[in-house]
Residue frames relative to the residue before (quaternion, step in Angstrom):
aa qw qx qy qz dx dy dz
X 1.0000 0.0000 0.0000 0.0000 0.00 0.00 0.00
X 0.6228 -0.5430 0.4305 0.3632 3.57 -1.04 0.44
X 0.4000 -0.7941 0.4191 0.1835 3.46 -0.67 0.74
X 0.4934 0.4251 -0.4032 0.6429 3.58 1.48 -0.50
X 0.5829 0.5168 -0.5478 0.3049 4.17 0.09 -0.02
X 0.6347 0.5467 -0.2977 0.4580 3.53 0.65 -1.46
X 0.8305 0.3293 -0.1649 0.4178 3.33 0.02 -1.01
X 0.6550 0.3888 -0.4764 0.4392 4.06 0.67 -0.18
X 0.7692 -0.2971 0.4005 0.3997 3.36 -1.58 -1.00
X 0.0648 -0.7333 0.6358 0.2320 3.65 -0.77 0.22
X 0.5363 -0.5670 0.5784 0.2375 3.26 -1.30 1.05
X 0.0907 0.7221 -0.6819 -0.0730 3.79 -0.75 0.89
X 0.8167 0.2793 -0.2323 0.4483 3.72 -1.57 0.48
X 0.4271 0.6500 -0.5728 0.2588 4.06 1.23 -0.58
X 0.6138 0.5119 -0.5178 0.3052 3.75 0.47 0.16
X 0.6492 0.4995 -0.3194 0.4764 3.57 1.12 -0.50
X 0.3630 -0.6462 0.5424 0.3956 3.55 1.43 -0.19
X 0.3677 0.4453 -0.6894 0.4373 3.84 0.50 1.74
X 0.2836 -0.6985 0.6022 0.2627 2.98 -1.24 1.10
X 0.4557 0.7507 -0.4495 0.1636 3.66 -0.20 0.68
X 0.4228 -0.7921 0.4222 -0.1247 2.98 -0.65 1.93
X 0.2381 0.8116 -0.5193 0.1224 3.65 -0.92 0.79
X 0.4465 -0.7681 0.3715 0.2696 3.54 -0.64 1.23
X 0.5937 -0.6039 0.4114 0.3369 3.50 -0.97 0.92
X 0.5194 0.5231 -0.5113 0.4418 3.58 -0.15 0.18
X 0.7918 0.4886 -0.1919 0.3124 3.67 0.74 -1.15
X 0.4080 0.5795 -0.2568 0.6571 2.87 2.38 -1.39
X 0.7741 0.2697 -0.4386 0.3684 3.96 -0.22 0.12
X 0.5166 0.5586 -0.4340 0.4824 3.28 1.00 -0.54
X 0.7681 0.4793 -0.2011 0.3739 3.75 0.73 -0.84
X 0.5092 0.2753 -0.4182 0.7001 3.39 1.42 -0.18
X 0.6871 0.3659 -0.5076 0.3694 3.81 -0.59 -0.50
X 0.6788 0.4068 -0.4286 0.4359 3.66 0.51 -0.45
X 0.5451 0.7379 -0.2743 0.2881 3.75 1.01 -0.81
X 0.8715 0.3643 -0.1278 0.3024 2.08 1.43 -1.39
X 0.5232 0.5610 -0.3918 0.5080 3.35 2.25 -0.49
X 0.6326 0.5957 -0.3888 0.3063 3.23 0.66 -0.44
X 0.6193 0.5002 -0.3480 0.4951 3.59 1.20 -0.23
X 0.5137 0.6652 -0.2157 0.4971 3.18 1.06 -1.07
X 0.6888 0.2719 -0.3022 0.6003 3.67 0.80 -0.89
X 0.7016 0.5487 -0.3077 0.3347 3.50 0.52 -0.49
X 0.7971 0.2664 -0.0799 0.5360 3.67 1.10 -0.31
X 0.3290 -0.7993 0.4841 0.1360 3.34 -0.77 1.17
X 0.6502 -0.5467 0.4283 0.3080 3.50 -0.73 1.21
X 0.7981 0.2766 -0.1561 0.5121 3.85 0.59 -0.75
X 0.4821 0.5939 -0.3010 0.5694 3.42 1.71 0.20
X 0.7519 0.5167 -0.1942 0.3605 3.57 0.83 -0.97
X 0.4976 -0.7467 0.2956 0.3277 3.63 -0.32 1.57
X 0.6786 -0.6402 0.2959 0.2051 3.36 -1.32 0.78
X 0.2850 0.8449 -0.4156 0.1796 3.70 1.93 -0.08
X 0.4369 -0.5281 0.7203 0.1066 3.92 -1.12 1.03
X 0.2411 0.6531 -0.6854 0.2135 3.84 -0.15 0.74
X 0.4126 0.6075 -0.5614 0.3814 4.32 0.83 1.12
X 0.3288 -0.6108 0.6525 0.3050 3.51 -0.75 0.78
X 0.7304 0.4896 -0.2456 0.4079 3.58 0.63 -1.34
X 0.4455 0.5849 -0.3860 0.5571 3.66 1.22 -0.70
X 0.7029 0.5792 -0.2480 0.3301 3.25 -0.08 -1.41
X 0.7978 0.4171 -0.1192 0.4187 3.19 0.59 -1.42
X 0.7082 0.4066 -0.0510 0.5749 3.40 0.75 -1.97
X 0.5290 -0.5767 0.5852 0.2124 3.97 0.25 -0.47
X 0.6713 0.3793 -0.2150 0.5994 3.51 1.45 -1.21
X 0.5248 -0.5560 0.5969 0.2430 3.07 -1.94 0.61
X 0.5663 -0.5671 0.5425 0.2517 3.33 -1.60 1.30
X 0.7476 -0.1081 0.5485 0.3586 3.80 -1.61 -0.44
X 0.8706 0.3092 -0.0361 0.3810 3.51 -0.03 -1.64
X 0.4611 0.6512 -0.4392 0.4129 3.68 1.46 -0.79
X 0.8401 0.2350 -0.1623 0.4612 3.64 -1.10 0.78
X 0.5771 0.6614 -0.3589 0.3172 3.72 1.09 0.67
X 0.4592 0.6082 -0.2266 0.6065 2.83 1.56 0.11
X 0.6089 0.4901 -0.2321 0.5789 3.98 0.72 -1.54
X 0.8244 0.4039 -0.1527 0.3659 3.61 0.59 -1.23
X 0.4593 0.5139 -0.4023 0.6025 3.73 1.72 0.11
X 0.7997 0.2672 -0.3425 0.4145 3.34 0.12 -0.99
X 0.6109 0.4412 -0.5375 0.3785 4.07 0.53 0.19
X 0.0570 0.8375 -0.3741 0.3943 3.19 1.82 0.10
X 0.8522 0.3390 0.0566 0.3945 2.33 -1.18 -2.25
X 0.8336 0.3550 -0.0889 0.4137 3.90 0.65 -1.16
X 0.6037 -0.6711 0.2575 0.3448 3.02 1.68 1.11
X 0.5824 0.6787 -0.2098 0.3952 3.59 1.38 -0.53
X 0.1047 0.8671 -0.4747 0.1088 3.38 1.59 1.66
X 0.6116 0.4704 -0.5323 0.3482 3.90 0.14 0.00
X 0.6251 0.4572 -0.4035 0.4873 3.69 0.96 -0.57
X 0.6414 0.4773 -0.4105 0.4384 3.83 0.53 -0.94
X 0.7274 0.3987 -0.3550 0.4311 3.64 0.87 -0.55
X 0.6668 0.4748 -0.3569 0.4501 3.61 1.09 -0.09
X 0.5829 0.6281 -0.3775 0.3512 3.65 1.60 0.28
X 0.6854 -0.3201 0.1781 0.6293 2.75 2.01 -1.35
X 0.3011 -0.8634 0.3705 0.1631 3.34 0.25 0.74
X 0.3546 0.7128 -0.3601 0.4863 3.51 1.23 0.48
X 0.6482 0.6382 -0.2869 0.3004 2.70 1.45 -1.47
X 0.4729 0.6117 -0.3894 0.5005 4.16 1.88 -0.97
X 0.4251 0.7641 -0.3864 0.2935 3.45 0.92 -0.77
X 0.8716 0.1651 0.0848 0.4538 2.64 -0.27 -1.88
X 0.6411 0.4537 -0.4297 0.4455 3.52 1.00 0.05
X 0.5198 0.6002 -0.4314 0.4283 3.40 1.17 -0.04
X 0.8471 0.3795 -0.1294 0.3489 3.15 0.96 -1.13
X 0.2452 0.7137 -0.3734 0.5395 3.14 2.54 0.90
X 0.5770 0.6225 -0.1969 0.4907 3.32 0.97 -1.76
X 0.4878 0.6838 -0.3084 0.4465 3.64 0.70 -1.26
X 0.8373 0.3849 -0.0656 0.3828 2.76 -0.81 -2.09
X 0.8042 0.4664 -0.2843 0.2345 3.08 0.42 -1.40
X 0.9313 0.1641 -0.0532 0.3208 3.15 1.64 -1.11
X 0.0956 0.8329 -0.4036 0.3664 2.17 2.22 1.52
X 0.2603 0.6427 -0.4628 0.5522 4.24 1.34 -0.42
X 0.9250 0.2726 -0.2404 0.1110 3.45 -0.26 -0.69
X 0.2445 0.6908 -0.1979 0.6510 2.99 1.82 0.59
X 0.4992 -0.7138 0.4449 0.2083 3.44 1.04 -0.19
X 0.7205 0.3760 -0.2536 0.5246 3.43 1.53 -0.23
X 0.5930 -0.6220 0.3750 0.3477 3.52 -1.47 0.29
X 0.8133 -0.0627 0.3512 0.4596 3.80 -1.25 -0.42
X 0.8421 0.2900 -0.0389 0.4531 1.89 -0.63 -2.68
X 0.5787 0.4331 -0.4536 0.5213 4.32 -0.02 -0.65
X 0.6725 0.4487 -0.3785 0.4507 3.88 0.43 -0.10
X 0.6734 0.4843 -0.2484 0.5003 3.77 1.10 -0.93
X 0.7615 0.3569 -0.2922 0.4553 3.24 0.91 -1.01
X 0.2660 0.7450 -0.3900 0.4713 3.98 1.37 0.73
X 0.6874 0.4606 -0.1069 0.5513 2.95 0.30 -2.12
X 0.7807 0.5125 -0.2551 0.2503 3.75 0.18 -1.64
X 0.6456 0.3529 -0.1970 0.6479 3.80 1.47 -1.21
X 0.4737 0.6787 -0.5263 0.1949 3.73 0.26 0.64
X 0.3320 -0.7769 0.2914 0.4486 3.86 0.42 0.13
X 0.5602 0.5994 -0.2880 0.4938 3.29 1.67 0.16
X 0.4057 0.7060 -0.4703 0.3403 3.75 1.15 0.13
X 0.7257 0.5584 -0.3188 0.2450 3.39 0.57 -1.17
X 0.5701 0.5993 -0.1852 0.5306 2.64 1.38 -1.79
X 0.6790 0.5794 -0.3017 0.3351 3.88 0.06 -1.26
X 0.3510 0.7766 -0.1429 0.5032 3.12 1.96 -1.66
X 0.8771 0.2930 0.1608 0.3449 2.76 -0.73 -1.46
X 0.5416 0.5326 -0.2411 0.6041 3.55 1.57 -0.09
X 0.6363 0.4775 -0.2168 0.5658 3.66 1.13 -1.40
X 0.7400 0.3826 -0.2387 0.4990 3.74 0.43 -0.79
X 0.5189 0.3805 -0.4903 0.5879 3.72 1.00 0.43
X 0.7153 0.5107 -0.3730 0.2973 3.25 0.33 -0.56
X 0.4861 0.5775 -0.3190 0.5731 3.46 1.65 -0.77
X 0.6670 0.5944 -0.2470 0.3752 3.43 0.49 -1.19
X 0.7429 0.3013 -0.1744 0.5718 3.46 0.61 -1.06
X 0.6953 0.4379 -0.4209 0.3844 3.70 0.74 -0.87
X 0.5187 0.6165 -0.3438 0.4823 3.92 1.35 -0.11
X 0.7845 0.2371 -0.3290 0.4692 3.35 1.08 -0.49
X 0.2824 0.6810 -0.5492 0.3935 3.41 1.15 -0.09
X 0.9058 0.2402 -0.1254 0.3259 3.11 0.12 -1.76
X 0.2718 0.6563 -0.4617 0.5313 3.79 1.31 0.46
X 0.7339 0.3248 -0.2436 0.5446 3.72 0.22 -1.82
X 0.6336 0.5401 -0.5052 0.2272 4.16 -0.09 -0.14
């Protein structure tokens, strides 16, 4: 990632012509909290039925991403055989919610957490490991 990004200000809302401004370290804390915090808030069998896949839409088949949501909030509700039968990515990225979120405590920011991960010589590769996995776990689930 760009190093002047992590560390300046991110313009939020400048499309509505609010000038309101907030430093990227905090913007993750706020989506990563946003996001457990829904997740605790909504049950998986509670949560409305809405097709929101371009690729769904189109192909009939689920994307990579179909079932990440369903699979945070069994997450959150302790309800791991179902979160792993939405999508197992889904530990993924909630691990890496967990992260963000309570990486603050440590005394350090996010962004001093991204830019960690980012100058390691293992990122790319790791990278690039996670997106095969999407890749293949998309066809897996195409061929079933």
């Amino acid at each position: 990632m760009n190093r002047a990004l992590l560390g300046s200000r991110v313009s939020v809302l400048s499309c509505v012509g609010v000038n309101f401004r907030i430093k990227a370290d905090r913007l993750c804390w706020l989506v990563a909290f946003g996001l457990l915090a829904g997740s605790v808030m909504f049950e998986p069998r509670t949560l409305p039925a809405v097709d929101a896949c371009l690729f769904h839409a189109l192909t009939g088949h689920s994307c990579p991403g179909c079932g990440l949501v369903r699979g945070l909030c069994s997450i959150s509700h302790g309800q791991f055989r179902a979160a792993w039968s939405f999508n197992p990515l889904a530990y993924v990225f909630y691990a890496a919610a967990l992260a963000m979120l309570l990486w603050p405590l440590t005394g350090r920011s996010s962004a001093d957490l991204l830019r960690w991960s980012v100058r390691r010589r293992y990122f790319p590769h790791a990278l690039l490991t996670l997106t095969a996995i999407m890749v293949g776990f998309n066809l897996w689930r195409i061929a079933r």
